[in-house]
N, C-alpha and C positions, 0 to 999 in steps of 0.2 A: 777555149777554156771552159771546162765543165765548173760550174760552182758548185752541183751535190759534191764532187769529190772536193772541194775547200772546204766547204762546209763542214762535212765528214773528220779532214783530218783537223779541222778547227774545234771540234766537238770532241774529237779524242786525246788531241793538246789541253783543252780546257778541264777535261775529268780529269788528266794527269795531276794537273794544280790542284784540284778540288780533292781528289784524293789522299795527298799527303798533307793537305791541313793549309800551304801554304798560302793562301785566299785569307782566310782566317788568322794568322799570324799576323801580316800585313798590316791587315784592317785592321787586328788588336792596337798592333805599333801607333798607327798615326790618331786613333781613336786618345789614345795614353797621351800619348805627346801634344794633342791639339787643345787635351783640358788642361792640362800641365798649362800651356803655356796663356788660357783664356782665363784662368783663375791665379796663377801664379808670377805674368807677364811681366808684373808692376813692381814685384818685390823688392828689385835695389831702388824702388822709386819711394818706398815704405809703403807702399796699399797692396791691398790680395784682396781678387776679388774680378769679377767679369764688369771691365771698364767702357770700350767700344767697340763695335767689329770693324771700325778701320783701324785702329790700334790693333786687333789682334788679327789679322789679314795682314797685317803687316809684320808681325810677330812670325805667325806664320809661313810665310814666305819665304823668310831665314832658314826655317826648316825642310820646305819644302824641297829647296835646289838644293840641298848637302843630299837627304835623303831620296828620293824619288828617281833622280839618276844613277843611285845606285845600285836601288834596288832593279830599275829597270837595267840596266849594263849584265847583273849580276843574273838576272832572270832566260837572258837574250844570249848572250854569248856560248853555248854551245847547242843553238837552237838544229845546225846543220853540220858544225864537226864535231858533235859529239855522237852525233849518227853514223857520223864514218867513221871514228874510230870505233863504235859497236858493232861495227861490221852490220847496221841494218839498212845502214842509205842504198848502196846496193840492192839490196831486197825490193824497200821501196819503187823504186827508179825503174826495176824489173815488173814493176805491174803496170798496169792502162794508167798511169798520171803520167803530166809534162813536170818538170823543172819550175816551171811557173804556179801551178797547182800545189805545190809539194812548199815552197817557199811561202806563198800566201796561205796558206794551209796553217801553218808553223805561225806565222807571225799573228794572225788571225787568232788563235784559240790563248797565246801569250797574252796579248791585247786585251783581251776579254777578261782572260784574270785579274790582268796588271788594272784593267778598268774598275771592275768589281769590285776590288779590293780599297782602290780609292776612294769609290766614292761610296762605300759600304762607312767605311773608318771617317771619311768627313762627315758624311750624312749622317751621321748617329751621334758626331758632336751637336749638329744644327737641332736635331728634334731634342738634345737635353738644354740645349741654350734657346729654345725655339720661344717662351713668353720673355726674354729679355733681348727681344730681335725685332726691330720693325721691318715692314715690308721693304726698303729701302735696303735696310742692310742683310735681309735675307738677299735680296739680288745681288747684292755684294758679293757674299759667299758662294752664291752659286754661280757667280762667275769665277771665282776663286777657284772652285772645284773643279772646273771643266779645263779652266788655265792646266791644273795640274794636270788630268787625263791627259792632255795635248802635249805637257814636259813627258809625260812617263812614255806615251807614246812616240814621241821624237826619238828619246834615248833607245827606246828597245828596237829602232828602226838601223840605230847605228852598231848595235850589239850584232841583230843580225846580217848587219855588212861585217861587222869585225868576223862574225861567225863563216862566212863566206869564205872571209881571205885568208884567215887561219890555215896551217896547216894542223895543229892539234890542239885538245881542249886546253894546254899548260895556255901555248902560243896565245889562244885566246882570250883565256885571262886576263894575263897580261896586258894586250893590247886594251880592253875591256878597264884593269883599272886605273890604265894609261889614258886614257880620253876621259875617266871620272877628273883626274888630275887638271887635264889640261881645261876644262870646261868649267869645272866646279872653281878652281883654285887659281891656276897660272895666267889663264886668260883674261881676267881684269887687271891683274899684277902688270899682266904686258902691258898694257894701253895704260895704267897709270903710271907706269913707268917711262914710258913713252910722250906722256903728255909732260910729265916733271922732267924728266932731261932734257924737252924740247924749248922748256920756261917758258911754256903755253901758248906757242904759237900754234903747235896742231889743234885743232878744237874743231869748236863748230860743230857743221853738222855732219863731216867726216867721221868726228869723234863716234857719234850716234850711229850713224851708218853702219860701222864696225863691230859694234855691239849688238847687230843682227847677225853677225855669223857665229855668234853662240846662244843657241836656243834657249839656257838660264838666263842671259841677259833681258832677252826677248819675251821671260816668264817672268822678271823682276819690272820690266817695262810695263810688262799691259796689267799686273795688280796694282801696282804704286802710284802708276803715272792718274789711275782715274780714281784715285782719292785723292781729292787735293792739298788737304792738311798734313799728307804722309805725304805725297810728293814734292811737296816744300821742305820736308824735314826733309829727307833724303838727298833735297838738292838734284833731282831728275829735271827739273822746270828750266834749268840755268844751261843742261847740256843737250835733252831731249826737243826737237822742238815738237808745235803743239801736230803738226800735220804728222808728224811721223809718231805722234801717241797714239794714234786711232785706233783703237779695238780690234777695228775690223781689219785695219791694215795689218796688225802685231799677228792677228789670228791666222790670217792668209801666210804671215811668215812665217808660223809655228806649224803648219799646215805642209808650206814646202818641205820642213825640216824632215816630216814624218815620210813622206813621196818620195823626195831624191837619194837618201840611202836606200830605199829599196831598190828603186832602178836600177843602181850603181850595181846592188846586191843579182838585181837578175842578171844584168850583164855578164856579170862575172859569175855567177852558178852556169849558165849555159858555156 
């Protein structure tokens, strides 16, 4: 595998993005939305006003798994059939790259924007709330931040397997706002649905275990669980146990998330 040629098409994916504004857009978004909710958080509590950054890390989070995976789904999914339906994959495929180069290529220069963009829109919350922050809770936040790069990157990891299996950009879509559904929305529904029909005998750490094969859960686990004042409100403390909170463990499984649809993704491009 040659990496100048990743590199290459990872540099002309990412001027794409930067090109039409879409870097900037983004960043605007979660910029808007993250004072919104650091100043406005509190409102049906009757205070306005920036309260705590476990409070609003927790705030936050709510926002972060609705939006993030969609943008990332929305960004990914016609990363490789919308090539073939422009009739350029072809082209591509016809010069000195592998299958392998052309795919990390793609995913690479996505990554980069989707990265940029988030942590451009958080970071510029952090330096205007930066004298009402101690160092404590600035390491909060930037673990916050990174939590999310890791969401946005899982999801665009699964966009470009949906982009894979696709046969066209509709096709893609689809399946793209189909996996926001199932991850963002149905996928806790099951398992609480599942835990109340069962009249609580499934639990444990089963329960927990399960909520690793959705990479939101697994974004909602390693913010909450390591504030402890939000993690008790949330009630993570009673289903999560404490071995399977570990950062580092949560990070390793957000990690796989991002790895194993690609494989899947080379598999099937070749």
């Amino acid at each position: 595998m040659e990496l100048t040629q990743v590199f290459t098409l990872a540099a002309k994916e990412f001027r794409d993005r930067m090109r039409n504004r879409w870097v900037l857009a983004v960043a605007l978004v979660f910029t808007v939305f993250s004072l919104v909710i650091a100043y406005f958080g509190g409102a049906q509590q009757g205070s306005v006003g920036f309260r705590s950054i476990e409070v609003t890390i927790a705030s936050l989070v709510s926002l972060v798994i609705y939006l993030i995976p969609l943008i990332a789904l929305l960004l990914g999914f016609d990363a490789i059939v919308g090539e073939r339906e422009r009739g350029s994959l072809d082209l591509l495929l016809a010069l000195p790259i592998t299958r392998l180069e052309l795919l990390l290529g793609k995913y690479l220069g996505l990554a980069a924007a989707l990265t940029l963009s988030t942590v451009a829109g958080f970071g510029l919350v952090a330096v205007l709330l930066y004298e009402q922050l101690s160092w404590q809770g600035l390491f909060h936040y930037a673990g916050f931040m990174l939590s999310s790069v890791l969401l946005g990157l899982s999801f665009l990891s699964l966009a470009v397997l949906m982009s894979v299996l696709a046969r066209d950009r509709t096709r893609a879509s689809g399946l793209a706002i189909a996996m926001w559904f199932f991850f963002v929305l149905v996928f806790d529904l099951l398992l609480l649905g599942v835990l109340v029909g069962t009249g609580g005998n499934f639990g444990g750490d089963v329960f927990a275990y399960l909520m690793l094969l959705n990479p939101a859960d697994v974004f909602r686990i390693l913010n909450v669980f390591s504030l402890d004042d939000v993690s008790t409100l949330y009630g993570l403390t009673s289903v999560v146990p404490p071995s399977l909170g570990n950062p580092w463990v949560l990070s390793g499984v957000m990690l796989a998330w991002i790895v194993a649809p690609l494989l899947l993704a080379r598999w099937r491009f070749r």
